[in-house]
Phi, psi and omega in degrees: 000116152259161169242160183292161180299314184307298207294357163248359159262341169312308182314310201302292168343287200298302204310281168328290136033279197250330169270327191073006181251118185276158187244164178262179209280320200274328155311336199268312191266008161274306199303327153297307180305298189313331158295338172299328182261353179265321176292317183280358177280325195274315200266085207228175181286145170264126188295162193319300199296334157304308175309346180269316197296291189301334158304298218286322172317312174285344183060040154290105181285178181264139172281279173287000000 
């Protein structure tokens, strides 16, 4: 995966923003992607049959 220059200079910005730390641009396009891949990591469908198991745990009914 790559990212456009904007988006790692957005990265650069935010980063600074919110951390106070300036990053250099190649500090910046690691730091992004590794969040970009920790985020597509975490962020996945949760499969049905969990979805049913944490309802019936919670007595939750399932809507489908």
């Amino acid at each position: 995966m790559q990212l456009s220059n904007e988006a790692i200079t957005s990265f650069q910005e935010l980063y600074k923003k919110k951390c106070g730390i300036e990053l250099t641009f190649e500090e910046a396009s690691t730091k992004a992607l590794e969040e970009l891949q920790r985020f597509a990591f975490i962020y996945q469908p949760i499969p049905r049959k969990e979805v049913s198991l944490y309802s019936k745990l919670k007595g939750v009914k399932n809507t489908k």
